[in-house]
PDB file of N, CA, C and O in Angstrom:
ATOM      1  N   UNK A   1       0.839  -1.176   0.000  1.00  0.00           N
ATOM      2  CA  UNK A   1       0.000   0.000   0.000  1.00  0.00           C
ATOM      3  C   UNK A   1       0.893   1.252   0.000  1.00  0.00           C
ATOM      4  O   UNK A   1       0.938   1.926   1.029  1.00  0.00           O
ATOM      5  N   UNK A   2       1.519   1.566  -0.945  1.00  0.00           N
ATOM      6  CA  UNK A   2       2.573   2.896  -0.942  1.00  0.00           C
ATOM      7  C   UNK A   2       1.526   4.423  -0.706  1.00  0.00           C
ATOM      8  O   UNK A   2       2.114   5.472  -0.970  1.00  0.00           O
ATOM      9  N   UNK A   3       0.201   4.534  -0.281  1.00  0.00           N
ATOM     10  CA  UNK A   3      -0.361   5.316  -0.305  1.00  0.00           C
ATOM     11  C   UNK A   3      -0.433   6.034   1.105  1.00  0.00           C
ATOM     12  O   UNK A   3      -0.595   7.216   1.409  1.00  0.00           O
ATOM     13  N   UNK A   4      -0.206   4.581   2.051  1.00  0.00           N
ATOM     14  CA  UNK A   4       0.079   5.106   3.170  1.00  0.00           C
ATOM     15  C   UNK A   4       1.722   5.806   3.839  1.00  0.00           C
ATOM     16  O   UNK A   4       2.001   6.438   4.857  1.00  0.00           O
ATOM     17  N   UNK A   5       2.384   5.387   2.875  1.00  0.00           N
ATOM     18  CA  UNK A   5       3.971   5.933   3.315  1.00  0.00           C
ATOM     19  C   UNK A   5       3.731   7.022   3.021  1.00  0.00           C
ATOM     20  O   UNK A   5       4.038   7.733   3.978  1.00  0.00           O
ATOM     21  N   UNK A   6       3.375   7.551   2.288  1.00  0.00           N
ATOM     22  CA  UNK A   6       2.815   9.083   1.321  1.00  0.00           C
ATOM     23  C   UNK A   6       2.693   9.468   2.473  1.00  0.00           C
ATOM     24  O   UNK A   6       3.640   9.924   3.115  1.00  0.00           O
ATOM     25  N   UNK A   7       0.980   9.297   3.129  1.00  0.00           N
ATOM     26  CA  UNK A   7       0.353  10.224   3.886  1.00  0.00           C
ATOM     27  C   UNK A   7       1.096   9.912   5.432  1.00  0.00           C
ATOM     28  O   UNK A   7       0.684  10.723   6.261  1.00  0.00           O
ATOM     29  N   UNK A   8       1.707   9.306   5.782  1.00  0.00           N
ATOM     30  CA  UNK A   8       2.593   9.563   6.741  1.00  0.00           C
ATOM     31  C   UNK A   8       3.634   9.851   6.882  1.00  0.00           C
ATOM     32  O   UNK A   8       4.277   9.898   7.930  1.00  0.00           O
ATOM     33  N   UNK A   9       4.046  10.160   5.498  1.00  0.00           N
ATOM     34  CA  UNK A   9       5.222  11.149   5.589  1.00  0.00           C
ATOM     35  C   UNK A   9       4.658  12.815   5.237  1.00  0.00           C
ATOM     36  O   UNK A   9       5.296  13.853   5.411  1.00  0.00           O
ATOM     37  N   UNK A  10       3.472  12.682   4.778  1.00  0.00           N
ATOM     38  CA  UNK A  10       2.498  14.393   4.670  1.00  0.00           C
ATOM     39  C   UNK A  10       2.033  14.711   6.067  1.00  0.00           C
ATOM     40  O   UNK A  10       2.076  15.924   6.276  1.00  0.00           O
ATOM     41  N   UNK A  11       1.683  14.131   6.899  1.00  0.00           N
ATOM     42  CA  UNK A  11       1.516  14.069   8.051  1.00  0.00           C
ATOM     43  C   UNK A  11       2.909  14.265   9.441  1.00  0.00           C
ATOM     44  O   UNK A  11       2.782  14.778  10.553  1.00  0.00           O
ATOM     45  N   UNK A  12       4.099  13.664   8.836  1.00  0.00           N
ATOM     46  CA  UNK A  12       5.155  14.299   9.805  1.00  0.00           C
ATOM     47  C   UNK A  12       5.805  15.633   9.545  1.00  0.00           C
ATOM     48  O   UNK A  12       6.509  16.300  10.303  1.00  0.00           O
ATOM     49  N   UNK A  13       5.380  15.906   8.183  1.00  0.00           N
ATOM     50  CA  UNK A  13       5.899  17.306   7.822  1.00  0.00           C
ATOM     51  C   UNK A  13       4.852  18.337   8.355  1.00  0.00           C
ATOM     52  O   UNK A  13       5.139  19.513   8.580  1.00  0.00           O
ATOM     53  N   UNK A  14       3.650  17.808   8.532  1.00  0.00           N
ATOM     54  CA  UNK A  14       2.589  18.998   8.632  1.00  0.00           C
ATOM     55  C   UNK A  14       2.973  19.259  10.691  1.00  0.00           C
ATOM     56  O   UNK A  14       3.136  20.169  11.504  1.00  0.00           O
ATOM     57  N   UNK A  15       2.956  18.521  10.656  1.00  0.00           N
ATOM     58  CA  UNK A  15       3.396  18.159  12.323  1.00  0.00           C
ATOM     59  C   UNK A  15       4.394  19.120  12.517  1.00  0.00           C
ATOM     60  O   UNK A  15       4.201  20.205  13.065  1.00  0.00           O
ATOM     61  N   UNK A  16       5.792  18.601  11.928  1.00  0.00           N
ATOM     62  CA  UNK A  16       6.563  19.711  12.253  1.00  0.00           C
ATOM     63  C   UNK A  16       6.843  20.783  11.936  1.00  0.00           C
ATOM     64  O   UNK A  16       7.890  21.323  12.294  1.00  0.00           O
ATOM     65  N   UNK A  17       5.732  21.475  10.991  1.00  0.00           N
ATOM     66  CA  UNK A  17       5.836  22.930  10.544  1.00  0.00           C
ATOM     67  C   UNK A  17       4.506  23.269  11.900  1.00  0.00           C
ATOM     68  O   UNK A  17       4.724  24.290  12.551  1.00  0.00           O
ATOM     69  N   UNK A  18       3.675  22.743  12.149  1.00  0.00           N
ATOM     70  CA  UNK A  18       2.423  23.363  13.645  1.00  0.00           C
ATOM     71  C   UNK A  18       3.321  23.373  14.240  1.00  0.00           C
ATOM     72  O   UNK A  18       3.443  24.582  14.439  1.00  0.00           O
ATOM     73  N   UNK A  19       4.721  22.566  15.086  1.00  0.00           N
ATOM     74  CA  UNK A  19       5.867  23.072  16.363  1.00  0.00           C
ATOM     75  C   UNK A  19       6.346  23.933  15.620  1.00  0.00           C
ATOM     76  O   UNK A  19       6.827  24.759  16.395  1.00  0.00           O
ATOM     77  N   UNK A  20       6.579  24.381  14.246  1.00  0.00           N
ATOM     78  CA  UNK A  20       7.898  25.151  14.426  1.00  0.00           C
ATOM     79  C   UNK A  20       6.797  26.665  14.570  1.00  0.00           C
ATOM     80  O   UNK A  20       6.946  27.585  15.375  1.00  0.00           O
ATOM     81  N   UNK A  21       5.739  26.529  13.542  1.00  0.00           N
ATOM     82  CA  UNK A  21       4.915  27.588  13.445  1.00  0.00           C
ATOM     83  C   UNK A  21       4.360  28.238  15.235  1.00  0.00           C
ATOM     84  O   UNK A  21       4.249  29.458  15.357  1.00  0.00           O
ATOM     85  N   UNK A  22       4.068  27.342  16.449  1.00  0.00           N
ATOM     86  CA  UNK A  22       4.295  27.682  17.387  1.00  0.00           C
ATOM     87  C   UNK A  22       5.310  28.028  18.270  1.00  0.00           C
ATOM     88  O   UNK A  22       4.940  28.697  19.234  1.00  0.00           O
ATOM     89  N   UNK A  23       6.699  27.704  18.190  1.00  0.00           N
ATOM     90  CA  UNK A  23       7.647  28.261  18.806  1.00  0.00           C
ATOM     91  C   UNK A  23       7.416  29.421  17.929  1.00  0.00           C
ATOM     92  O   UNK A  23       6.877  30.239  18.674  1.00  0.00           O
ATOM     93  N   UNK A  24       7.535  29.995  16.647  1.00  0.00           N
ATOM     94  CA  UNK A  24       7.876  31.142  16.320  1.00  0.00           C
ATOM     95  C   UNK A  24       6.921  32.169  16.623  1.00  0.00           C
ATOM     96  O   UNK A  24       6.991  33.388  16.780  1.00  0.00           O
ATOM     97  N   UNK A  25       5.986  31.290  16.658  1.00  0.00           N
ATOM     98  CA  UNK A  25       4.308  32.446  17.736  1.00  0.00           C
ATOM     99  C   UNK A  25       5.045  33.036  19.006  1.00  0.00           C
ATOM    100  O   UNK A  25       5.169  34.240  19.233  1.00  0.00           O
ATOM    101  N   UNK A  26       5.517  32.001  19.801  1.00  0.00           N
ATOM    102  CA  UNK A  26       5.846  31.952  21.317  1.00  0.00           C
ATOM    103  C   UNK A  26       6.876  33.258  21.195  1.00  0.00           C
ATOM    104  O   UNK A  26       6.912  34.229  21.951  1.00  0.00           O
ATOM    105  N   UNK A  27       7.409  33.091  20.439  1.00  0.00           N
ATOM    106  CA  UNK A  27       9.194  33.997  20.485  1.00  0.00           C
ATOM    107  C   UNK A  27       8.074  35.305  20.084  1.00  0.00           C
ATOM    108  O   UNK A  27       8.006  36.260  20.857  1.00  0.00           O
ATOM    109  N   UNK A  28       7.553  35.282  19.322  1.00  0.00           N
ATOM    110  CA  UNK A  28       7.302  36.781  19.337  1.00  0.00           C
ATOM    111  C   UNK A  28       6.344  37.284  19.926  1.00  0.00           C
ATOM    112  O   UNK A  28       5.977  38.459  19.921  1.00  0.00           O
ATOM    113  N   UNK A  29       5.887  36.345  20.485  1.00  0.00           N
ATOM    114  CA  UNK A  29       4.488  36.954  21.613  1.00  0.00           C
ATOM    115  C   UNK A  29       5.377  37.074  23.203  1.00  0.00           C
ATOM    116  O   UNK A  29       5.128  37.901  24.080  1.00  0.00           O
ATOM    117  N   UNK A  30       6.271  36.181  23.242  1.00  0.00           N
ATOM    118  CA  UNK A  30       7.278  37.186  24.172  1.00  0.00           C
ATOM    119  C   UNK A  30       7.900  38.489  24.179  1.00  0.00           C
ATOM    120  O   UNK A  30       7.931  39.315  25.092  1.00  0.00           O
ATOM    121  N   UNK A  31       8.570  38.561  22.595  1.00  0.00           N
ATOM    122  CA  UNK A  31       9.364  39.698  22.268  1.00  0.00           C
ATOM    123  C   UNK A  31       8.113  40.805  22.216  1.00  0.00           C
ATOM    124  O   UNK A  31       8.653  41.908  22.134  1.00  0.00           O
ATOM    125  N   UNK A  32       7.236  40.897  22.224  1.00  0.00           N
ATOM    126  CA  UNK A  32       5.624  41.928  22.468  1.00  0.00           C
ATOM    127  C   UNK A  32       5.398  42.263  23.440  1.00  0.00           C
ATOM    128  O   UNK A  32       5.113  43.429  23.716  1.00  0.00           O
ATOM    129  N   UNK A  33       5.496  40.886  24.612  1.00  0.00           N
ATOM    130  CA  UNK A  33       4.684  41.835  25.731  1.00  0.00           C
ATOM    131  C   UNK A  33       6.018  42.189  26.305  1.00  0.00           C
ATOM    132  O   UNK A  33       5.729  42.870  27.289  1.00  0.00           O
ATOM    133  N   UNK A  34       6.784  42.138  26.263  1.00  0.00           N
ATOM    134  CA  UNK A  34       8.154  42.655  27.072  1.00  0.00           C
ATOM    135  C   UNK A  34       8.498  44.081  26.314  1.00  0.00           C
ATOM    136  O   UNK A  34       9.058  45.021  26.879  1.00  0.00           O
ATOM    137  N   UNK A  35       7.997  44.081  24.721  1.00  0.00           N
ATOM    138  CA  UNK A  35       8.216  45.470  24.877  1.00  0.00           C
ATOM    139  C   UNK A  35       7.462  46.594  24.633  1.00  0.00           C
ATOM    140  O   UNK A  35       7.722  47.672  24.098  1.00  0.00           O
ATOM    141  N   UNK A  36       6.144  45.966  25.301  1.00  0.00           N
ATOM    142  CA  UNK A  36       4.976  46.447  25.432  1.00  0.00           C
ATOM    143  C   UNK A  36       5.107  47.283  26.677  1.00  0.00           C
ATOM    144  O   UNK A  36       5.921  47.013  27.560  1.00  0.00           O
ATOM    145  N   UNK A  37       3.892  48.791  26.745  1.00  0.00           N
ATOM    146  CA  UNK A  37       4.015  49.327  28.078  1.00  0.00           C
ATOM    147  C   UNK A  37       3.876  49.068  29.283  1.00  0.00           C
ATOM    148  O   UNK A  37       3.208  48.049  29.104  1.00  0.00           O
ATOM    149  N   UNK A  38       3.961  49.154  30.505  1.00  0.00           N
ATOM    150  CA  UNK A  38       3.637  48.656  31.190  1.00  0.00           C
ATOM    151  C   UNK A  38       2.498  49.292  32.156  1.00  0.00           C
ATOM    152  O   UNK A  38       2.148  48.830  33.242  1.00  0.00           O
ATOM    153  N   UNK A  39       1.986  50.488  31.500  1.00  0.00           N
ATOM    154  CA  UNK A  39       0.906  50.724  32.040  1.00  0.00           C
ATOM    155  C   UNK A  39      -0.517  50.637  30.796  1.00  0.00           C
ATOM    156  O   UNK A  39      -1.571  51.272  30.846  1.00  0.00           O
ATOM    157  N   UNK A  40      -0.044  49.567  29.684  1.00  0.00           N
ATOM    158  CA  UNK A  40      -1.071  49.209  28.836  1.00  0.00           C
ATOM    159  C   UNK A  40      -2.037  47.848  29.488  1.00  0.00           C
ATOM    160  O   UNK A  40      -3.196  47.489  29.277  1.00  0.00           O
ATOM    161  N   UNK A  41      -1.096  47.396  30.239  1.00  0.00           N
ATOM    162  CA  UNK A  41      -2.061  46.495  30.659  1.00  0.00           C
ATOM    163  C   UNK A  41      -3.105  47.007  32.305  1.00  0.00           C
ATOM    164  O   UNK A  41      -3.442  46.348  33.289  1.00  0.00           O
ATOM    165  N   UNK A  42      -3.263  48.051  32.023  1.00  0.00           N
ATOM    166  CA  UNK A  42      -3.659  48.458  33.476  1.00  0.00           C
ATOM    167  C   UNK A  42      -5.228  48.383  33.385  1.00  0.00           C
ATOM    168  O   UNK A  42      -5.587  48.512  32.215  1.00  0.00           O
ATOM    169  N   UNK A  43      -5.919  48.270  33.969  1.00  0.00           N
ATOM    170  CA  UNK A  43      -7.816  48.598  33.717  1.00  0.00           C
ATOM    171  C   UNK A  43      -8.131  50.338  33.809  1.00  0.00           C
ATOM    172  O   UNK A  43      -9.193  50.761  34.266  1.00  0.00           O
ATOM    173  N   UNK A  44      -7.350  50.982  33.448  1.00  0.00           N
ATOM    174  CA  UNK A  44      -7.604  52.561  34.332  1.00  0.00           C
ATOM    175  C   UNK A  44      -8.427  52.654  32.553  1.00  0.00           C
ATOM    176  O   UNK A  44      -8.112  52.017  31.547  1.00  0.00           O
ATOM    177  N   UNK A  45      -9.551  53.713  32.737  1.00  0.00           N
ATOM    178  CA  UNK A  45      -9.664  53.977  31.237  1.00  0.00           C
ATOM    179  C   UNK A  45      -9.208  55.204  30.587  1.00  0.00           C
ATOM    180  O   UNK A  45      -9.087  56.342  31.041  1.00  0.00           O
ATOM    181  N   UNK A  46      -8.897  54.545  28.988  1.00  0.00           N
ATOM    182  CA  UNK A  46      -8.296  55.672  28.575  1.00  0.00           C
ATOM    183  C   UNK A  46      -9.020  56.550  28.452  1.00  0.00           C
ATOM    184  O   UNK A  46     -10.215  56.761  28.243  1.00  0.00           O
ATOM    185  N   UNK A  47      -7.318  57.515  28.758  1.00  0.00           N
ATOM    186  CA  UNK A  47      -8.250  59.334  28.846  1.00  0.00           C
ATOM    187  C   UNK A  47      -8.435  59.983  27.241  1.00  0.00           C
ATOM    188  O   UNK A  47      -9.337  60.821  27.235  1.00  0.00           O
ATOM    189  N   UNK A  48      -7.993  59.850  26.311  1.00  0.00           N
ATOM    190  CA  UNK A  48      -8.387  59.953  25.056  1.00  0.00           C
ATOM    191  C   UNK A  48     -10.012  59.683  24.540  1.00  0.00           C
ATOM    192  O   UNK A  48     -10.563  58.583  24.512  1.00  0.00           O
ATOM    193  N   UNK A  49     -10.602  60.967  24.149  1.00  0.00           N
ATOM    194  CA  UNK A  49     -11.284  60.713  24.328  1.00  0.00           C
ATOM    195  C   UNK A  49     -12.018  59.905  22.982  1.00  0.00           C
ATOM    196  O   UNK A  49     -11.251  59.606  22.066  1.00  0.00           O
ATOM    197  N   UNK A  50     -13.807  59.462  22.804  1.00  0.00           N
ATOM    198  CA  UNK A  50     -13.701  58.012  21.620  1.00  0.00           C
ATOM    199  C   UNK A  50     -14.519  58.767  20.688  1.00  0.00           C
ATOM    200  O   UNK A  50     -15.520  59.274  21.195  1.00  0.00           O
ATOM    201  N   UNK A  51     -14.261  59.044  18.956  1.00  0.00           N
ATOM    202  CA  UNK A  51     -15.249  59.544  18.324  1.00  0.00           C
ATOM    203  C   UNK A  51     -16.643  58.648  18.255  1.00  0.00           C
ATOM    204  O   UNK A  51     -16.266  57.508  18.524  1.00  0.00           O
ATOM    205  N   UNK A  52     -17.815  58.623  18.065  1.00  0.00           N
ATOM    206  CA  UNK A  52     -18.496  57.833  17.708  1.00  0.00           C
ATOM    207  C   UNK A  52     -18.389  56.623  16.776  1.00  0.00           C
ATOM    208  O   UNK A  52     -17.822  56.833  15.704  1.00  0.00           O
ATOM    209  N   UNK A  53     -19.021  54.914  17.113  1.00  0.00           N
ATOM    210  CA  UNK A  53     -18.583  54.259  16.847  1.00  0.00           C
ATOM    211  C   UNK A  53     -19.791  53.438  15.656  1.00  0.00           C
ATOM    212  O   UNK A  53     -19.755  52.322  15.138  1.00  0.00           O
ATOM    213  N   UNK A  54     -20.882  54.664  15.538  1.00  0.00           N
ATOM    214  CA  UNK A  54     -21.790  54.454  14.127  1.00  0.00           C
ATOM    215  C   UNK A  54     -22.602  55.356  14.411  1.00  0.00           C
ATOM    216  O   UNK A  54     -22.425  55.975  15.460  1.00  0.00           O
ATOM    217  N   UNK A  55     -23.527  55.626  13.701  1.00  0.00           N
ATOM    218  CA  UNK A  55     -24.458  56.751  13.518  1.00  0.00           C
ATOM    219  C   UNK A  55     -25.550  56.856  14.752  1.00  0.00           C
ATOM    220  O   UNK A  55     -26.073  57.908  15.121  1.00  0.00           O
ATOM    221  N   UNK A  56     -25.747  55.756  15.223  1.00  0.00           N
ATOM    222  CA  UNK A  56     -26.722  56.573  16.436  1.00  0.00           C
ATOM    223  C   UNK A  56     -26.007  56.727  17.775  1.00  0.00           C
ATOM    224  O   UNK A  56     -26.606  57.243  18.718  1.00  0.00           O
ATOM    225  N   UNK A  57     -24.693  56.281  17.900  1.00  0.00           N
ATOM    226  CA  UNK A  57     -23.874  57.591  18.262  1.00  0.00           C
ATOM    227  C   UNK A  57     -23.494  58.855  18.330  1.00  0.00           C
ATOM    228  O   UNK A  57     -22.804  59.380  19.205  1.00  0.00           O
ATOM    229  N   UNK A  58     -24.020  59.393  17.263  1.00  0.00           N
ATOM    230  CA  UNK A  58     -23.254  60.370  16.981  1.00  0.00           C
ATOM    231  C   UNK A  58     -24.200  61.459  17.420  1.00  0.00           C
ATOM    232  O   UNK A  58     -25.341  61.303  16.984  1.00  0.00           O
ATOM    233  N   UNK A  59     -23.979  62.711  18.307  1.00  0.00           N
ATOM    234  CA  UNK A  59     -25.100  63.590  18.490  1.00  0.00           C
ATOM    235  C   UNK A  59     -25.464  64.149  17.251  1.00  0.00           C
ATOM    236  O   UNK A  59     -26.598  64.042  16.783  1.00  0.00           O
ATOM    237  N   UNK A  60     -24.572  64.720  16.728  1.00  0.00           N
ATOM    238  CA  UNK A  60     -25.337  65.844  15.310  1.00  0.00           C
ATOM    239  C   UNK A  60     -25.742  65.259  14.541  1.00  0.00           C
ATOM    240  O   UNK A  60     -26.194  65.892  13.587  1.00  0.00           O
ATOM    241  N   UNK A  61     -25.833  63.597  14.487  1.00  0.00           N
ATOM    242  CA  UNK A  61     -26.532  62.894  13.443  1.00  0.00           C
ATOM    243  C   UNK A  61     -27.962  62.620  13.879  1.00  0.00           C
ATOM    244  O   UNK A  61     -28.962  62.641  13.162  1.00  0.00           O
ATOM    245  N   UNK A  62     -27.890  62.382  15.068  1.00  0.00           N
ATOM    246  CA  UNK A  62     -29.331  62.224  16.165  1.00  0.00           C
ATOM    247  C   UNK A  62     -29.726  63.348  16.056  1.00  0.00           C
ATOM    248  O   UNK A  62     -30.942  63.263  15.889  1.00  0.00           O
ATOM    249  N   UNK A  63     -29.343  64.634  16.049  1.00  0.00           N
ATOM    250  CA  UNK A  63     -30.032  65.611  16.166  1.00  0.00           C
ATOM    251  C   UNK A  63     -30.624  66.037  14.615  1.00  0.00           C
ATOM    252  O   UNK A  63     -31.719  66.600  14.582  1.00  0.00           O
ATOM    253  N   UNK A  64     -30.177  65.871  13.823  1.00  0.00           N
ATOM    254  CA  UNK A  64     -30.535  65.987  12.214  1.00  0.00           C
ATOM    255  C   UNK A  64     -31.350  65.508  12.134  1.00  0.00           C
ATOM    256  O   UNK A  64     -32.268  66.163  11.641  1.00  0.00           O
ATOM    257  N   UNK A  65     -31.630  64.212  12.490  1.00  0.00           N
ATOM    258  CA  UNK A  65     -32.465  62.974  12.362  1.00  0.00           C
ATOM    259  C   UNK A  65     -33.735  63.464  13.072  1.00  0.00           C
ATOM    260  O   UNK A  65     -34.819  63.145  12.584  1.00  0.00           O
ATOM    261  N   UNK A  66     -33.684  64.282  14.284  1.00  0.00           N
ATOM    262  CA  UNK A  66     -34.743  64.407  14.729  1.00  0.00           C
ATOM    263  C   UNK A  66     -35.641  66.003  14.377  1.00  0.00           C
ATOM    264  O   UNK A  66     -36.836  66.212  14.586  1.00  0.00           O
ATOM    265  N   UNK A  67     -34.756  66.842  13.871  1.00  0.00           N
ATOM    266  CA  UNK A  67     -35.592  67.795  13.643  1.00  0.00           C
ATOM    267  C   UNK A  67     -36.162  67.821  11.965  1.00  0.00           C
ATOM    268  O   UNK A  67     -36.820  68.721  11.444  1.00  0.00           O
ATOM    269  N   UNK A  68     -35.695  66.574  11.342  1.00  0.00           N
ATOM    270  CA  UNK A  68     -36.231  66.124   9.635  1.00  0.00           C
ATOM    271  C   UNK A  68     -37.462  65.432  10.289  1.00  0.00           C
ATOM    272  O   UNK A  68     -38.411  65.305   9.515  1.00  0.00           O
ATOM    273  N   UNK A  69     -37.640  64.978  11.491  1.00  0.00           N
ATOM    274  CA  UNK A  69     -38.591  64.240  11.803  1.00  0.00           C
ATOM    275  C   UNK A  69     -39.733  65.003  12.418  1.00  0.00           C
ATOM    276  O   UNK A  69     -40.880  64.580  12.274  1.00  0.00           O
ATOM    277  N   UNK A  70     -39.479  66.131  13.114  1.00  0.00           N
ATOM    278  CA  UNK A  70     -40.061  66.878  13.269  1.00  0.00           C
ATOM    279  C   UNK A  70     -40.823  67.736  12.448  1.00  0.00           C
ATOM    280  O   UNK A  70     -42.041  67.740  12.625  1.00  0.00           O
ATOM    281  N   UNK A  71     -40.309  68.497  11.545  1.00  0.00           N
ATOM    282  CA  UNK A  71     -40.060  69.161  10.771  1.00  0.00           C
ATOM    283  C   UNK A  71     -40.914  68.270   8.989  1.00  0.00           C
ATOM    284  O   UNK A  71     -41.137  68.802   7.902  1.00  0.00           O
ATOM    285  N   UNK A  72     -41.063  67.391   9.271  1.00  0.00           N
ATOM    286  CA  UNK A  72     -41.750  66.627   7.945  1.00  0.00           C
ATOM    287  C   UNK A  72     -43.353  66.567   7.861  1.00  0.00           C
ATOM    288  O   UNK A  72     -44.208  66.112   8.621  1.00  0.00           O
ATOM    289  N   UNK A  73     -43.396  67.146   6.757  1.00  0.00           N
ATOM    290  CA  UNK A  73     -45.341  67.217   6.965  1.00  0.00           C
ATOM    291  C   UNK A  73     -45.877  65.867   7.472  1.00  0.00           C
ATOM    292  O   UNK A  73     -45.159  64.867   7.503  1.00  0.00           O
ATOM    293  N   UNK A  74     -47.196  65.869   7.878  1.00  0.00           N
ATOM    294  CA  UNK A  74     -47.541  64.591   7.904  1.00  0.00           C
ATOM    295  C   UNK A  74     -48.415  63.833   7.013  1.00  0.00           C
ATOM    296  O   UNK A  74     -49.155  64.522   6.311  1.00  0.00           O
ATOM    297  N   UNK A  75     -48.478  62.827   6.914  1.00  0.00           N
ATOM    298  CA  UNK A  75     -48.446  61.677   6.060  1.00  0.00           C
ATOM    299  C   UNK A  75     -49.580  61.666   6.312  1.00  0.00           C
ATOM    300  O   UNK A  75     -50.309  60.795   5.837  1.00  0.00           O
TER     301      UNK A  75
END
């Protein structure tokens, strides 16, 4: 059955590219948080402040929205 030498030799290569592909995760997810800040990992919230994160967020879009609504004859 030469079909199986095949797939177990496709199978030890796939193997050892997932270890190598994880040590090289590991090395650089070390080399990150080490030279990462050390007050990024803190819970304090940031003081920057956040633009809106879609439209009914946004006041001047809410407010547009509501005086077209106001402001529209009725139906």
């Amino acid at each position: 059955m030469p079909g199986a030498s095949t797939l177990g030799h496709v199978l030890r290569v796939l193997l050892y590219l997932l270890i190598i592909a994880a040590v090289i995760y590991a090395v650089f997810w070390s080399i990150n948080r080490r030279n990462a800040d050390p007050g990024s990992q803190s819970s304090a919230p940031d003081p920057r402040p956040r633009g809106p994160l879609g439209p009914d967020d946004d006041e001047d879009f809410l407010r547009e929205l509501d005086r077209k609504r106001k402001h529209r004859p009725e139906e």
